[in-house]
N, C-alpha and C positions, 0 to 999 in steps of 0.2 A: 480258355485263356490261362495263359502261364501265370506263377506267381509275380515272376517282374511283372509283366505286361498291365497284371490286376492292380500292384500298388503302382505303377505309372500312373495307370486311367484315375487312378484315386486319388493323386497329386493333382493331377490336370483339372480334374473336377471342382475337386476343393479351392482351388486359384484362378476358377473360370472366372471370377469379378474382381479380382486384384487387377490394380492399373502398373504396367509395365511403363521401363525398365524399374526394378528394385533394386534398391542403391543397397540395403543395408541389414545386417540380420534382423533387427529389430524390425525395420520393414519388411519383410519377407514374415516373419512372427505373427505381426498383427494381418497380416493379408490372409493367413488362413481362419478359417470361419470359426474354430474356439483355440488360437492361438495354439500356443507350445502344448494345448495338448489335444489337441486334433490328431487323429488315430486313422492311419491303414493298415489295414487287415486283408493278408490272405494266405490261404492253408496253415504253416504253424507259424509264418514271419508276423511279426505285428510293429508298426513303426509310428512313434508321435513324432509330431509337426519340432517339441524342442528338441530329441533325440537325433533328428536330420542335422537341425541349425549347429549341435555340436560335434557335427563333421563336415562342418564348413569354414573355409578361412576367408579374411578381406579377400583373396586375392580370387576369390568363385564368383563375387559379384561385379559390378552389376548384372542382373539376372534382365533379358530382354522378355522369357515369355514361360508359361507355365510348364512348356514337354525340357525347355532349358533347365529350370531347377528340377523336376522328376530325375529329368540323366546325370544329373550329376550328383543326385544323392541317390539314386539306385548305385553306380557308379562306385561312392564315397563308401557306402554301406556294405559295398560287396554281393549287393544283389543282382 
């Protein structure tokens, strides 16, 4: 698995119990399982949960499901 592909699945994972749509950063924050600093990791990229949400603007949400926010902070991130 590529390194996108591996922090996708890592997003997705981590937001498997978050209730959709997420209206708000703050909710999207607390949806991951230790907030802003919930960590994906793979080969030398490594990315927290608040380092995402600071390349995100109102206008990215509402967020409908978990592979939505992974694309578009891979995406934002340049990965």
């Amino acid at each position: 698995m590529d390194v996108k592909a591996e922090i996708k699945s890592q997003i997705v994972g981590a937001l498997a119990g978050a209730k959709f749509p997420i209206e708000t950063p703050e909710a999207l924050l607390t949806a991951f399982p230790d907030g802003a600093d919930t960590t994906c990791k793979a080969g030398d990229v490594e990315i927290t949960a608040g380092q995402a949400g600071e390349l995100l603007t109102a206008d990215d949400f509402p967020f409908e499901s978990a592979e939505q926010v992974a694309d578009v902070i891979l995406k934002k991130a340049g990965i």
